[in-house]
C-alpha positions in Angstrom: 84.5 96.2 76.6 85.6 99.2 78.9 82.8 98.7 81.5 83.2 95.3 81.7 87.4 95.8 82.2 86.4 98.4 84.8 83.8 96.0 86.6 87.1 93.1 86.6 89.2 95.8 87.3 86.6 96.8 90.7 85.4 93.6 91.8 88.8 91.8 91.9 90.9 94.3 92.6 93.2 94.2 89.5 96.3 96.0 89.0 97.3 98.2 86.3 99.8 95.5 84.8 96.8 93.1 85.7 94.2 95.1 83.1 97.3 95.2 80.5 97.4 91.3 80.7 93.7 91.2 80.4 93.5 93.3 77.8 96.4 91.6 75.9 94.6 87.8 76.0 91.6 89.2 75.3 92.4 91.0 71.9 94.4 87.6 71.0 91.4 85.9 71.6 88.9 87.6 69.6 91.7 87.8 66.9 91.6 83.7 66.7 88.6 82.6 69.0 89.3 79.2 68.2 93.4 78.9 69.1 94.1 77.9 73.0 95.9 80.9 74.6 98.8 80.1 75.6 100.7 82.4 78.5 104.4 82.7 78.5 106.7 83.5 81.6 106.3 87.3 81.3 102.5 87.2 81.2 102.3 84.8 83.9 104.1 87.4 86.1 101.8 89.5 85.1 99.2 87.8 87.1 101.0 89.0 90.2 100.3 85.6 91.9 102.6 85.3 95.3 102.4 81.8 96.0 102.5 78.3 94.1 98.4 77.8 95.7 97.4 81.4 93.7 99.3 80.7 90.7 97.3 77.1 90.4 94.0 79.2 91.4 94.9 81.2 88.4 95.3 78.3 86.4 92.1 76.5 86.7 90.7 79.7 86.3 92.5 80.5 83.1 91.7 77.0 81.5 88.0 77.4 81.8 88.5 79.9 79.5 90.8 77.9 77.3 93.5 80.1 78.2 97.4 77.7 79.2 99.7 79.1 81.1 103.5 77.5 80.7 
């Protein structure tokens, strides 16, 4: 799990807060790998997205992975 969070972490440029979010959603998903993820206000500033078109880029993203932000 550590290379593959340092790989993230490398090719997108991810923040410290950014790997704690990561790391966060990811326990909670292997803990119940069927439950949606659901992202509250907090985590969703966590994604560090400046702009309404980022934040909907994140989105998408986040949904492929069954991952709902608020």
């Amino acid at each position: 799990m550590e290379n593959a969070i340092n790989e993230w972490e490398e090719e997108y440029e991810m923040s410290e807060i950014q790997i704690v979010l990561l790391k966060s959603i990811f326990k909670r998903k292997i803990e119940n790998p069927t439950k949606d993820i659901v992202l509250n206000e907090k985590e969703i500033k966590m994604i560090g997205s400046e702009d309404e078109e980022g934040l909907s880029e994140s989105r998408i993203s986040f949904e492929e992975l069954l991952f709902y932000l608020l």
